[in-house]
C-alpha positions as CSV (number, residue, x, y, z in Angstrom):
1,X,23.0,20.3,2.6
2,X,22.2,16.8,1.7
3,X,23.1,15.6,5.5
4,X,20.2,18.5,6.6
5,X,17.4,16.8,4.6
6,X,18.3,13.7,5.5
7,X,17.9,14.3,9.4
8,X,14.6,16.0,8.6
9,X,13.5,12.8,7.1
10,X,14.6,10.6,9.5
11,X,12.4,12.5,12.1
12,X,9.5,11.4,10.0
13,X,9.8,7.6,9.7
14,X,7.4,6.0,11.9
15,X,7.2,2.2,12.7
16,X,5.9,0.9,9.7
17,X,4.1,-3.3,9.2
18,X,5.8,-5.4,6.9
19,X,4.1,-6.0,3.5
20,X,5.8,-7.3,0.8
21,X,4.4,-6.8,-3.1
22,X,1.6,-9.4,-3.8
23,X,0.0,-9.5,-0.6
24,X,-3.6,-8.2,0.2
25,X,-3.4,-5.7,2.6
26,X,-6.3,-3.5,4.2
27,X,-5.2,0.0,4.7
28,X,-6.6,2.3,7.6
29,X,-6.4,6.0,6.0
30,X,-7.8,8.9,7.7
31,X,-10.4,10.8,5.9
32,X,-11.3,14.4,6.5
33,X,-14.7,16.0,6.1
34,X,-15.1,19.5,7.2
35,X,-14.4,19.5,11.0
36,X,-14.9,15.8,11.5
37,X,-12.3,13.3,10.9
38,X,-12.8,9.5,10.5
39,X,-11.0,5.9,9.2
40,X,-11.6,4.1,5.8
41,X,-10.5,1.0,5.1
42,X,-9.4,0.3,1.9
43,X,-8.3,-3.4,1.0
44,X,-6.9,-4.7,-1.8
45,X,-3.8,-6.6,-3.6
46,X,-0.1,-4.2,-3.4
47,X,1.1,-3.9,-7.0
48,X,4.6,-2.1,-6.5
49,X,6.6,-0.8,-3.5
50,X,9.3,1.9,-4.7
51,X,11.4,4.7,-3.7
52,X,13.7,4.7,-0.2
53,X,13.4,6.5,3.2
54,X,10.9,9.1,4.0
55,X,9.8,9.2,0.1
56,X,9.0,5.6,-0.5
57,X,5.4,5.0,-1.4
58,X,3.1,1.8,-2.3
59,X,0.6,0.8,-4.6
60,X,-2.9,-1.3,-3.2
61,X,-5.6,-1.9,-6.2
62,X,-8.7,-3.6,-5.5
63,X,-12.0,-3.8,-7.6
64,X,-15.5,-2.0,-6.9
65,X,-18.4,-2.9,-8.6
66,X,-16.4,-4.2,-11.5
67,X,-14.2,-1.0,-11.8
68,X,-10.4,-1.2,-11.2
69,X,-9.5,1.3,-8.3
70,X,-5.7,1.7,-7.5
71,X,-4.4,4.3,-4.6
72,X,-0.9,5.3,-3.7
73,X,0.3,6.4,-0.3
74,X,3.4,7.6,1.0
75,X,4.5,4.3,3.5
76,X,5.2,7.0,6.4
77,X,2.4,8.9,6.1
78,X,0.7,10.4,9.3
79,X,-2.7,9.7,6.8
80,X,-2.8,6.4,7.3
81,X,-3.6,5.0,10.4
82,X,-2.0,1.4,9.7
83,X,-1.6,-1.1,7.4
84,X,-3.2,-5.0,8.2
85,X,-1.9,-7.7,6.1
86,X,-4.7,-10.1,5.0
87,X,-2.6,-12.9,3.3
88,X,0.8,-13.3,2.1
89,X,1.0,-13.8,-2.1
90,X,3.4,-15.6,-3.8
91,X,4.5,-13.6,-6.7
92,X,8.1,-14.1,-8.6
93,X,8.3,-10.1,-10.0
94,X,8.8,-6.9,-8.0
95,X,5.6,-5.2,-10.0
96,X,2.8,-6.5,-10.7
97,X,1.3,-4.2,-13.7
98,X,0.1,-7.2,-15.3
99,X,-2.5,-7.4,-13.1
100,X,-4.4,-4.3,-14.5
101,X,-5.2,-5.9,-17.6
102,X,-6.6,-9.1,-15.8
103,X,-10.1,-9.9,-14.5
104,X,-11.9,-12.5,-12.3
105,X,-9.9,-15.5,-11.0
106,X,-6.8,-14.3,-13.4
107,X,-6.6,-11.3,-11.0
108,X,-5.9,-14.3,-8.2
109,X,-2.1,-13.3,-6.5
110,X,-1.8,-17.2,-5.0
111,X,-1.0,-17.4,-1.5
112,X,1.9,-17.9,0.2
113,X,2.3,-21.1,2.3
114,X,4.3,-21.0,5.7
């Protein structure tokens, strides 16, 4: 049974960019309104990356108009057009709650030099 599901859910992966946790990412996700169908981008910092295979989602938060707005998407999901990586952040932890409390330059993931 368990071999079953996981054939299923390797039909789903797709090809996926690489983002690691810290980095600011802009996400292109489909949006649906009645009949019509059309791309938002939403940008912001990725707090956490968790679960494996077909399952495994991620967290992007970003700020609008002074309100903290987090969103989680599957990382294979047929949803989401694709995933552009802004700039690499240099973080030492695998999730960055922490950040939820913060405001202003606090907020700031520094950037990764390479």
């Amino acid at each position: 049974m368990n071999e079953i599901i996981k054939s299923i859910e390797d039909e789903a992966l797709k090809e996926v960019t690489d983002f690691n946790v810290g980095d600011t990412v802009k996400v292109y996700a489909k949006i649906k309104e009645g009949n019509r169908e059309r791309i938002q981008v939403f940008e912001g910092v990725v707090l956490k990356k968790q679960g494996t295979g077909a399952r495994s989602t991620y967290t992007v938060r970003k700020t609008s108009n002074g309100v903290g707005v987090e969103k989680t998407w599957p990382l294979y999901s047929p949803n989401v057009e694709k995933v552009e990586v802004v700039r690499r952040g240099k973080v030492r932890r695998a999730k960055l709650n922490y950040l939820r409390n913060r405001v202003g330059k606090k907020a700031k993931v520094k950037e990764a030099i390479k």
